[in-house]
N, C-alpha and C positions, 0 to 999 in steps of 0.2 A: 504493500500500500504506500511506503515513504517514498518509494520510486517511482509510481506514477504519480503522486504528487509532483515530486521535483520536475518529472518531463512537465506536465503540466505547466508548471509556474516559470520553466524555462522556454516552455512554448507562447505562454500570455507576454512574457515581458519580450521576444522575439516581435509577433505581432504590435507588438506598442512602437517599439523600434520601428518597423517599416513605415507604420503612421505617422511617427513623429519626423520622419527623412525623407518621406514625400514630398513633399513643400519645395526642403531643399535640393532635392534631385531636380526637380521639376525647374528651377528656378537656375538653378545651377547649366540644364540643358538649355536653357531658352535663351542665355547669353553667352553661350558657349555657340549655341547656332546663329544667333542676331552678328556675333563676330566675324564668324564665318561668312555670311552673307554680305557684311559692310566692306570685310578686306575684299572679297568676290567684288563687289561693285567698286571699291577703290581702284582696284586692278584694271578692269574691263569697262567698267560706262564714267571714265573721268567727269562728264558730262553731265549725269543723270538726264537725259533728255527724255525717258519714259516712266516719271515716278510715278504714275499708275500702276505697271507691270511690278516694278521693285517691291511695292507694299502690296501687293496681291500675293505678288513669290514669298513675301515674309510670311504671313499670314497665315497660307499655306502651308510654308515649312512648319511654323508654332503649332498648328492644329493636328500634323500629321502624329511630329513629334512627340506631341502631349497625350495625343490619345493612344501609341504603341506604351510610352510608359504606362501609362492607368493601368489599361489590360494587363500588363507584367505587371506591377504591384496589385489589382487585385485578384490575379490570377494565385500569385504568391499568398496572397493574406488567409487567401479560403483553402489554400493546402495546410497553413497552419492552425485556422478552427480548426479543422478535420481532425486535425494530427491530435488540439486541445479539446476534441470531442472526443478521440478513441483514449487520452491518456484518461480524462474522467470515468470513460465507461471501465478501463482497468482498474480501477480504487473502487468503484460501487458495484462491478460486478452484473448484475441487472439491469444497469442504466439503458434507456432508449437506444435505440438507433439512429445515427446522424442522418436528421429531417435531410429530405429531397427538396434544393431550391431550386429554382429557374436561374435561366441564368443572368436576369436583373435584377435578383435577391442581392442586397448591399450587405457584405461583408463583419459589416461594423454591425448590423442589425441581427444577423449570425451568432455572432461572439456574443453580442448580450442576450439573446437568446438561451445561449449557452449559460453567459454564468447567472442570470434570472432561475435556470433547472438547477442548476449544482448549487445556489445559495437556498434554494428550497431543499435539497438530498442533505445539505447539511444543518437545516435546521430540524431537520426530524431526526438526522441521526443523536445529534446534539442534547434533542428531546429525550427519546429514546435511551443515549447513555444516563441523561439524569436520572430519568423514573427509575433507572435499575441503581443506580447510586441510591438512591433514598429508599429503594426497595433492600438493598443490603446493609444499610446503617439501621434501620428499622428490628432487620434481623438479626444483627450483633447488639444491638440495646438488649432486645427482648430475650439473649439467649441467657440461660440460668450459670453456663460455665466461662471464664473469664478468657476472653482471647488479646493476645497479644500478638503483631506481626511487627517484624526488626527486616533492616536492610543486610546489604552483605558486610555493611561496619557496626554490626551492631545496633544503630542507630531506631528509634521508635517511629515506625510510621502509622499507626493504630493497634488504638486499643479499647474495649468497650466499656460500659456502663458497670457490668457485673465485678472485671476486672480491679475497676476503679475502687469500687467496696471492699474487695477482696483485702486490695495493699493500702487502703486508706490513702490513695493520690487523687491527686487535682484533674480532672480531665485532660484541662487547657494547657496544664505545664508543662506534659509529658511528652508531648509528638515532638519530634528535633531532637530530644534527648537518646543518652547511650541507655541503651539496659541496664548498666552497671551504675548509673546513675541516678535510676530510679527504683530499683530491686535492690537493696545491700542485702543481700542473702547469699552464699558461696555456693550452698549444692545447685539454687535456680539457674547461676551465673554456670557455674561448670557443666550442666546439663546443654543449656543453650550453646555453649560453646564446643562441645562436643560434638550435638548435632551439625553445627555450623560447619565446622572442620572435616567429619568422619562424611557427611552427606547421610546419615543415617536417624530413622526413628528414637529418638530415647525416651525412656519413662519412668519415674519414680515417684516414690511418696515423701513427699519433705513435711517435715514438721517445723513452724519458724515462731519459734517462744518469743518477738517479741509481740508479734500481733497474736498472737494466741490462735493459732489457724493448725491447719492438718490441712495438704494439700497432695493432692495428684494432679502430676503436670507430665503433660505430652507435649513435647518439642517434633517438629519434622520441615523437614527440608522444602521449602520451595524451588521447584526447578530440579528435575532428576540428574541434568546434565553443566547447566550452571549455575553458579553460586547468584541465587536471588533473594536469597535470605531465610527468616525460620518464620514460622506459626509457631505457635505456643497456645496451649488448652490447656485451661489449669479449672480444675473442680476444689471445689470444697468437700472438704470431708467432715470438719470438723463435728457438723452436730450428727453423723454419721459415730466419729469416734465418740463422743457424749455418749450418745445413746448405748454403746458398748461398755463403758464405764458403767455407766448407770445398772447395765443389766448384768454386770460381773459382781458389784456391790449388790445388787439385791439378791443375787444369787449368794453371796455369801453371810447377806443376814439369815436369809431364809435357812440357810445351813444350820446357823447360831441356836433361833430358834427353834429350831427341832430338836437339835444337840441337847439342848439344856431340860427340855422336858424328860427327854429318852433318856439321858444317865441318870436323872433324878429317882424315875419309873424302875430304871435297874437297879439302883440305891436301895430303894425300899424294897424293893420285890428280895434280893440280897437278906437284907434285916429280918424280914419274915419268914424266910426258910432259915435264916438261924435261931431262932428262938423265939423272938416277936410274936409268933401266932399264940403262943404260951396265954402272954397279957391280953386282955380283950380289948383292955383302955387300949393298949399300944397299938395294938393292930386295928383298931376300928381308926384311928389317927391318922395309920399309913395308909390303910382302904381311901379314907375320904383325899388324902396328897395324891395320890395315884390317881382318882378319877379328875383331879384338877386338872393336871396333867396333861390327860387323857382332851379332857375338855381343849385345852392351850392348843395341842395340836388337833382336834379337829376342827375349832374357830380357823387356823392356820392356814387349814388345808381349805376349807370352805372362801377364806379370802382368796386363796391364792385363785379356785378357780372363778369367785367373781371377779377377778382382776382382768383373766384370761377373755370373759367374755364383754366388760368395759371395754379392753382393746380391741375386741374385734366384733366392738358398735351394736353388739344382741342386749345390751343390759343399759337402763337407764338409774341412773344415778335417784336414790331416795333417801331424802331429807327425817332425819329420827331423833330425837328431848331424847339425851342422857343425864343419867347423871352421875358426875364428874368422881363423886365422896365414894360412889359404890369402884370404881375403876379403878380410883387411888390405894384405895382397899385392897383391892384384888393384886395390884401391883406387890404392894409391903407384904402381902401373905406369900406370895411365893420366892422372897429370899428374904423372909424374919427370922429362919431357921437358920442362916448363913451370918450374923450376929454376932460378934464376939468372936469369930472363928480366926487364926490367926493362916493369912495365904504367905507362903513362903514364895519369895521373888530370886531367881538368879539371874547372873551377870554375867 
């Protein structure tokens, strides 16, 4: 396309040239022939005794003169529309076919012709690039993952909205900027730069403790064969890893509580096959701790599975008056036994 362009604009400015040397060719032949004919008649009629014939013959010479040139420059002029019609139709591809003129079609009305079509082909193309410009800034705002695109120095030539939240930058400060200058993170910079260098995909997970993030970032090559620079996708993970924190910790209270009930359960059950069953008081004491117990984990187990179906949206949340004295209660009974006990700690 850059090349029929240049024929083009090498063909317009050719054409302007003949027009604009017209004039003087024309003016240049016509005293170059008036010379001719004065030294002619200086030579031969010393006399002038027929200046009727002499300015007839002048006349004559000027009109023949003037009109072989025209014809030769506008024979010339409409070989090069032709030529600034076929280089256009090579950059558009589908453009028309050079209109059929007669042959008193004026040249100069040709060419504007011309470029009257080709400033209309470029205002829709023009069109056309914008709507798809606004059609992909629209799509990089809206995407959920952060992209970054760099040149082959480096350099930031977009980035989007999501990206912006991600590293906590400024939109507007960042394009013109190095990577390294807006990202001070090492693993993000040695990724990109890897990809850059190697021509290859990379990806990893970085964690960057000072904005509190978890990220997956994919770097890849623009250009299979030259260095055009990198794309960069980078996801959030973070409330990703949250939520795995979250569900390792509940996993491990949920351990707790069951622990504590179940050694307690073997505690006593222990006590009562040593002798316990003997006392009635003692063993009706350990009976009623065992069914507590017993109670603790099945409330437990009963939360855990309304938890299960809270999460997965079958169960509606129902508002219930406790009261607080009877809970607190219930808390102190099951380690008022553990009072006074002395826990040995090592080191």
């Amino acid at each position: 396309m850059i090349d029929g362009w240049d024929n083009w604009v090498n063909m317009l400015l050719k054409i302007s040239g003949l027009y604009c040397l017209r004039n003087v060719v024309i003016l240049v032949s016509v005293i170059l022939i008036l010379s001719a004919i004065l030294f002619f008649i200086a030579q031969y009629f010393p006399d002038l005794d027929n200046l009727f014939v002499l300015i007839f013959g002048i006349l004559l010479i000027f009109v023949i003169s003037s009109s072989a040139l025209n014809v030769l420059l506008v024979q010339q002029s409409k070989s090069s529309v032709k030529e600034v019609w076929s280089s256009i139709s090579g950059i558009f591809g589908s453009y028309p076919e050079y209109p059929v003129r007669t042959s008193e079609s004026n040249s100069i009305e040709e060419l504007t012709g011309v470029l009257d079509e080709f400033s209309l082909v470029m205002s829709e193309k023009i069109s056309s690039l914008s709507s798809e410009k606004n059609t992909l800034s629209a799509l990089l705002d809206t995407m959920g993952d952060g992209v970054i695109v760099t040149d082959d120095d480096s350099v930031i030539t977009l980035f989007n909205r999501t990206a912006q939240a991600i590293f906590n930058l400024e939109y507007s400060n960042c394009i013109g900027l190095r990577l390294a200058e807006v990202i001070r993170d090492f693993q993000i910079i040695q990724l990109h730069s890897n990809c850059s260098i190697y021509r290859e995909v990379r990806q990893a997970e970085i964690e960057i403790p000072e904005i509190r993030r978890y990220l997956s970032v994919t770097a890849t090559p623009l250009g299979a064969q030259s260095e055009e620079g990198v794309l960069m996708n980078i996801h959030d993970l973070t409330n990703i890893r949250l939520l795995e924190n979250t569900r390792k910790e509940f996993v491990s209270n949920v351990s707790h509580e069951l622990r504590s009930p179940l050694a307690s359960v073997k505690a006593l059950v222990g006590t009562l096959r040593g002798g316990a069953l003997q006392d009635s008081k003692v063993a009706s004491d350990f009976v009623e701790r065992i069914d507590r117990d017993v109670d603790r984990m099945t409330f437990l187990v009963a939360d855990l599975l309304e938890l299960s179906r809270l999460e997965s949206g079958r169960e509606e949340w129902v508002k219930e008056i406790l009261q607080i004295q009877t809970v607190i209660q219930e808390s102190i009974s099951i380690v008022i036994d553990q009072i006074g006990q002395d826990l040995p700690i090592q080191s």
